[in-house]
C-alpha positions in Angstrom: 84.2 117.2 92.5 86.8 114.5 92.0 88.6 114.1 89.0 86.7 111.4 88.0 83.6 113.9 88.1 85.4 116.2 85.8 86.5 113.9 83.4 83.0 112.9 82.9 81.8 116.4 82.7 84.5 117.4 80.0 83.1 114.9 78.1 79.1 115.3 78.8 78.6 111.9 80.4 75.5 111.2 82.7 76.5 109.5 85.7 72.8 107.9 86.0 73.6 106.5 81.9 77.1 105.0 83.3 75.1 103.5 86.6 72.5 101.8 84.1 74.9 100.0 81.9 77.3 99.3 84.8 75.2 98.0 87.7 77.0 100.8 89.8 74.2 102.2 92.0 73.4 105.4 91.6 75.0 106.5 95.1 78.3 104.9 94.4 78.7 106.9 91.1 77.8 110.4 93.2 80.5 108.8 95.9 83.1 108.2 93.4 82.3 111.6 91.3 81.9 114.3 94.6 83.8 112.8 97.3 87.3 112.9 96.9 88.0 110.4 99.9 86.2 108.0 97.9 88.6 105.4 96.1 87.8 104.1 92.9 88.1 100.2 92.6 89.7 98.7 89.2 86.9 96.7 88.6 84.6 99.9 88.7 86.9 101.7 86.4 87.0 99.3 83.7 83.3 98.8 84.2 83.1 103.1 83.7 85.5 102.7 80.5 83.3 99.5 79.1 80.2 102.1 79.3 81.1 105.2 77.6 83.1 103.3 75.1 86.8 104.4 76.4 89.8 102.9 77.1 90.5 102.4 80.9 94.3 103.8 80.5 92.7 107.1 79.0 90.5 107.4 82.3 93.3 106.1 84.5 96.1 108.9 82.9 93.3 111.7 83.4 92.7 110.8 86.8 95.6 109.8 88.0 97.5 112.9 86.5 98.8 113.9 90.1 100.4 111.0 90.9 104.1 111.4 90.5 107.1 108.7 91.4 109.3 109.2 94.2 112.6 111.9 93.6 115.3 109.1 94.1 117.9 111.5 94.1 116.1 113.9 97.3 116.0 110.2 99.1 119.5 109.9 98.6 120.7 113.7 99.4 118.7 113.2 102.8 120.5 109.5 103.9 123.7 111.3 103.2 123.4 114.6 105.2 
């Protein structure tokens, strides 16, 4: 499951509600909920928050909670040796 697909769980949300009131097919939200390959496109994330009434950043810092910037200073130590 991708962390899309557990956010949505957490919160009890049927991915066949969000496909109705988005347009998303029905596929694309299994895809973007069980694949973890699968990326998700802005324009279907703010479609996702629009339908179950939550703001995109909430979605985007749950999701997205992996993603970490770059340790400048492990660049720099590895340039230098």
């Amino acid at each position: 499951m991708t962390r899309l697909g557990v956010f949505l769980k957490k919160k009890s949300i049927k991915k066949a509600d969000v496909s109705r009131k988005t347009g998303i097919s029905q596929s694309r939200m299994s895809e973007l909920t069980n694949n973890q390959s699968t990326r998700l496109s802005v324009d279907e994330l703010y479609l996702i928050s629009l339908a179950i009434d939550t703001d995109p950043s909430i979605i985007m810092k749950e999701i997205c909670s992996h993603l970490k910037l770059v340790d400048e200073t492990k660049i720099e130590n590895n340039i230098s040796a």
